[in-house]
N, C-alpha and C positions, 0 to 999 in steps of 0.2 A: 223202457216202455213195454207195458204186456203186450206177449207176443200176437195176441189175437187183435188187439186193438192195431197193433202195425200192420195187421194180414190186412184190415180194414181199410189202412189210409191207403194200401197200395191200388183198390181197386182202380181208382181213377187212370194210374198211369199204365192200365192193360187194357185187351178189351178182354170182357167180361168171359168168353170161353177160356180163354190162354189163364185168367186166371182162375177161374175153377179148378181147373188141372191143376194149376202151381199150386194149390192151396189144397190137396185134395189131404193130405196126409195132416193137417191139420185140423179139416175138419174131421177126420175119424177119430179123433181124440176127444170129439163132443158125442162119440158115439157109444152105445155098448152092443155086440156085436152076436147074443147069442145063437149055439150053435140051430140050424135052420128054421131062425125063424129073422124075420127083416131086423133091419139095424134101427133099435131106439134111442133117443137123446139119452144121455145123461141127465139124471137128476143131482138139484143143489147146483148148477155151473153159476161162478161170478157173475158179474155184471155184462163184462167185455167176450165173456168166453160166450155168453147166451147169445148177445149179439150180433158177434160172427158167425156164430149156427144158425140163427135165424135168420141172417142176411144170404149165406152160403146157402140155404135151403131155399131162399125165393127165387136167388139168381138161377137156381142148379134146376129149377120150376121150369123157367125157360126154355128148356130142352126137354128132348123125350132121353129117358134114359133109365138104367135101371144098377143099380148094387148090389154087387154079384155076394151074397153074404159068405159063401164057404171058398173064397178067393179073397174075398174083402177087396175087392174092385169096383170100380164106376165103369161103364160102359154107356158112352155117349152114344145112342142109335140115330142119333141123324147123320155122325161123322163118322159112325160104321169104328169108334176106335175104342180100346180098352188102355184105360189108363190105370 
C-alpha cells in the first residue's frame, strides 16, 4: 500500500493532533523547503501523495501554528510545543 495513502487510513484510529505530529515527517516530503522563504508544495506529486498534503494541510488549518523553515519544524502554538 503507498505509504501516503496508509498515513491516510490511520487518521480515524488517532485523534487528529497526535496524528499530525505522527505524520509530521511525512508530510515534509510533500514539501520543498527553500532556504528563508516558507515551505512550498511539491510540484507533479501522485495522486495519494497530493491527498495526504491536502488533507495534512486542512487538518494542520485547525490549529494556530507555524513552520519553522531554517529548523524545518512545526511549532503548534496553542500547545506551546515544537515538534
Amino acid at each position: 500500500m503507498d505509504k501516503y495513502l496508509q498515513a491516510l487510513s490511520k487518521y480515524s484510529e488517532l485523534n487528529e493532533l497526535t496524528w499530525i505530529v505522527s505524520h509530521l515527517d511525512l508530510y515534509k516530503t510533500t514539501l520543498i523547503w527553500p532556504d528563508d522563504l516558507p515551505p512550498l508544495a511539491t510540484y507533479g506529486m501522485n495522486k495519494f501523495k497530493q491527498s495526504f498534503h491536502d488533507f495534512y494541510k486542512e487538518h494542520l488549518n485547525n490549529y494556530e501554528y507555524e513552520l519553522i523553515n531554517n529548523e524545518r519544524i512545526l511549532k503548534i502554538k496553542t500547545t506551546a510545543n515544537n515538534v
